[in-house]
C-alpha positions, 0 to 999 in steps of 0.5 A, a space after each residue: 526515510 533516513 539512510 538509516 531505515 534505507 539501509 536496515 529495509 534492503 538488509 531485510 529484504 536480502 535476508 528474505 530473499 535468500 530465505 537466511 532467519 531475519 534477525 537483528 545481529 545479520 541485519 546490523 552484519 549485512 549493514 556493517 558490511 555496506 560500510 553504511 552507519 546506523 543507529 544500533 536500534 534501527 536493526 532490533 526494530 526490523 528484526 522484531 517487524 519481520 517476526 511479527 510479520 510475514 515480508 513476503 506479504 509486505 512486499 507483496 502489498 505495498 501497492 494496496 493502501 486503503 482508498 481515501 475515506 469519505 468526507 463529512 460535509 457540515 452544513 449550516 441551515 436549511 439551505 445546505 440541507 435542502 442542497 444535500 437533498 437535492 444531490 442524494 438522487 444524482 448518486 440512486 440515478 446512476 445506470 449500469 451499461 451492459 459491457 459490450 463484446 467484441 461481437 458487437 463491433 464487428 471485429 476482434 482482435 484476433 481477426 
């Protein structure tokens, strides 16, 4: 990220925070007033952003990105067919264990 986009994102969040209505004008004032420079588009697209999206949600969500997504393998001949085949039951094998209780050890941690 640029100073730029660093600068407009903490004036976001300090509108936010402070419940004042995010526009473009208060971003590019609380940024002036940092004596930081930005590109005069930099404001309108976080002013537009916060209006189209909620930034408690934002931050509240940060952490939850997607998890990776699954990887197509091609395989060339029967050979690699035959091995994907023989790999499928390992995953069907798979056991649940009954999570163990405190009982069980003997103790617990308020013992």
């Amino acid at each position: 990220m640029s100073l730029s986009q660093f600068a407009c994102t903490y004036a976001t969040l300090i509108l936010h925070d402070e419940d004042i209505s995010i526009t473009s004008d208060k971003i590019a004032t609380l940024v002036k007033a940092a004596n930081v420079t930005v590109e005069s588009y930099w404001p309108s697209l976080f002013a537009k952003l916060a209006e189209k999206r909620n930034v408690g949600d934002l931050i509240m969500n940060i952490g939850a990105g997607g998890g990776a997504a699954p990887v197509a393998v091609a395989s060339s001949g029967p050979a690699a067919g035959g091995a994907a085949a023989a790999a499928a039951p390992a995953v069907e094998e798979k056991k649940e264990e009954a999570p163990e209780s405190d009982d069980d050890m003997g103790f617990s941690l308020f013992d």
